[in-house]
C-alpha positions as CSV (number, residue, x, y, z in Angstrom):
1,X,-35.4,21.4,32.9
2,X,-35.1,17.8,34.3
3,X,-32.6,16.1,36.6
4,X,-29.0,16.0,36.1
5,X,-25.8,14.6,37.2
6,X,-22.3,16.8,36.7
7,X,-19.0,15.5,36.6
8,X,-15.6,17.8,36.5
9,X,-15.6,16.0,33.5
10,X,-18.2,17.4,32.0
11,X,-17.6,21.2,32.2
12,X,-15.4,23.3,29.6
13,X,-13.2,25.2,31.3
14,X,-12.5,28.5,29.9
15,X,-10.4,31.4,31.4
16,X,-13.0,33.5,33.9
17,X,-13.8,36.8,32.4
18,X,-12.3,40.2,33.0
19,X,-9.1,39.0,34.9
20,X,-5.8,37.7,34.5
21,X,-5.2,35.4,37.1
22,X,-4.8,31.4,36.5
23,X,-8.7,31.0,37.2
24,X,-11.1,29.3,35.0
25,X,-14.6,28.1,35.2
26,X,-16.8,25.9,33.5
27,X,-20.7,26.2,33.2
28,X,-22.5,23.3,33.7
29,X,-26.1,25.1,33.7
30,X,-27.1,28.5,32.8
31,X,-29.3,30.6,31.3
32,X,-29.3,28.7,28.1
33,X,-31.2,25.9,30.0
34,X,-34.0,28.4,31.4
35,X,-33.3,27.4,34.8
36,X,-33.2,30.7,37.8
37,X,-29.3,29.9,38.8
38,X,-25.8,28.7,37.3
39,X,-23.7,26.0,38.2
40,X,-20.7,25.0,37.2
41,X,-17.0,24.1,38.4
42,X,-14.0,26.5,39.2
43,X,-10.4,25.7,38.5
44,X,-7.5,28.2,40.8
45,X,-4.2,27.8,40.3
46,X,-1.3,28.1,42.9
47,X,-1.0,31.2,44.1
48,X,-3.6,33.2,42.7
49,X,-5.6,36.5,43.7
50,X,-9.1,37.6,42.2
51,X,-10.4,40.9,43.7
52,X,-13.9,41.6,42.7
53,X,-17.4,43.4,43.6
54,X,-19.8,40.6,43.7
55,X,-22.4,41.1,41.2
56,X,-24.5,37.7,41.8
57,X,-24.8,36.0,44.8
58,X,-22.6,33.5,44.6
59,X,-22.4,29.8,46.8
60,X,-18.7,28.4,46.5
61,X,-18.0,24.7,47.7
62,X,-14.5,24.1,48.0
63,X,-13.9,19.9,46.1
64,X,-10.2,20.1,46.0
65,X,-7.3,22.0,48.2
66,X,-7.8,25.6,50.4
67,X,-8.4,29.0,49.2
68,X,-8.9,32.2,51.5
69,X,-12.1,34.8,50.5
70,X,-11.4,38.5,52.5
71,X,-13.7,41.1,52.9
72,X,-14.0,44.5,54.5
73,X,-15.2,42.4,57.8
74,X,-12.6,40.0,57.6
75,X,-11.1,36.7,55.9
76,X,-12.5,33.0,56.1
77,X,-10.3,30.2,54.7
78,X,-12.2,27.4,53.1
79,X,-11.2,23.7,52.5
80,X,-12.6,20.5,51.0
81,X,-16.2,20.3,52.2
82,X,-16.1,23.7,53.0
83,X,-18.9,26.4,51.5
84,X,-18.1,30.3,51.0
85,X,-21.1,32.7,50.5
86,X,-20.2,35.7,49.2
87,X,-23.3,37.8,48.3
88,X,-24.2,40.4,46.0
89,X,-22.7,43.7,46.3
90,X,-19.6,42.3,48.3
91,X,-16.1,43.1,47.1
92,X,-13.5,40.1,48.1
93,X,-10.2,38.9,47.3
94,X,-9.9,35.1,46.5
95,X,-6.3,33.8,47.1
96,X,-4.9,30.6,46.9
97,X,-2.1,29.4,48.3
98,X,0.1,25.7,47.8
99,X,-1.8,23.4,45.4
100,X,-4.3,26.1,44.3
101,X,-8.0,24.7,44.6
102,X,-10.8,22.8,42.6
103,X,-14.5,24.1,43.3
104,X,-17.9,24.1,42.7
105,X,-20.6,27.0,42.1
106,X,-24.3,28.0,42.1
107,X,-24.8,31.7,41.2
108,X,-27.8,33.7,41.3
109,X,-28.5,35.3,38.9
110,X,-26.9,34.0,36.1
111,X,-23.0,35.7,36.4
112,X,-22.3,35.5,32.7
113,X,-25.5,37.8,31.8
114,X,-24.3,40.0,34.2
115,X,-20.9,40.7,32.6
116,X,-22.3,40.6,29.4
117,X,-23.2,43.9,30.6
């Protein structure tokens, strides 16, 4: 792999497997390129909820408007600038409230070989 620069631009969005929300993502870099992690951009609409087990360890940096990520131990809400970890094994709820939110992800391992199943 060599260096590379991302736009939103640049990614395909495409609804996020296995759920129904208003939630899409786009992969910028995955296991096509033969790199160890994914990244890519996340799109949420208003008022949203996504309740999952974590099956990567995920890194989410929040670009545009506010979500909230709850777990067993709790809920953190995140803003622009702002970085959610959620790791492996985790189950959280991601909500959005207002203006819905624009993010950014790295994922390790790849999250789309792991729902392939």
């Amino acid at each position: 792999m060599k260096v590379q620069k991302f736009s939103v631009s640049d990614a395909k969005m495409g609804k996020s497997p296995g759920q129904n929300a208003e939630i899409y993502v786009g992969n910028l870099v995955d296991e096509k390129d033969g790199g160890p992690v994914t990244i890519g951009y996340g799109r949420y609409a208003p008022d949203q909820s996504l309740t999952e087990t974590m099956e990567v360890d995920d890194t989410m940096i929040v670009l545009e408007g506010r979500l909230s990520v709850c777990t067993s131990n709790g809920t953190v809400t995140a803003a622009r600038g702002d970085i959610v970890y959620m790791p492996k094994g985790e189950v959280v709820t991601i909500t959005t409230e207002g203006e819905g939110a624009l993010t950014a992800f790295v994922t390790y391992p790849h999250w789309a070989t792991v729902h392939k199943g």
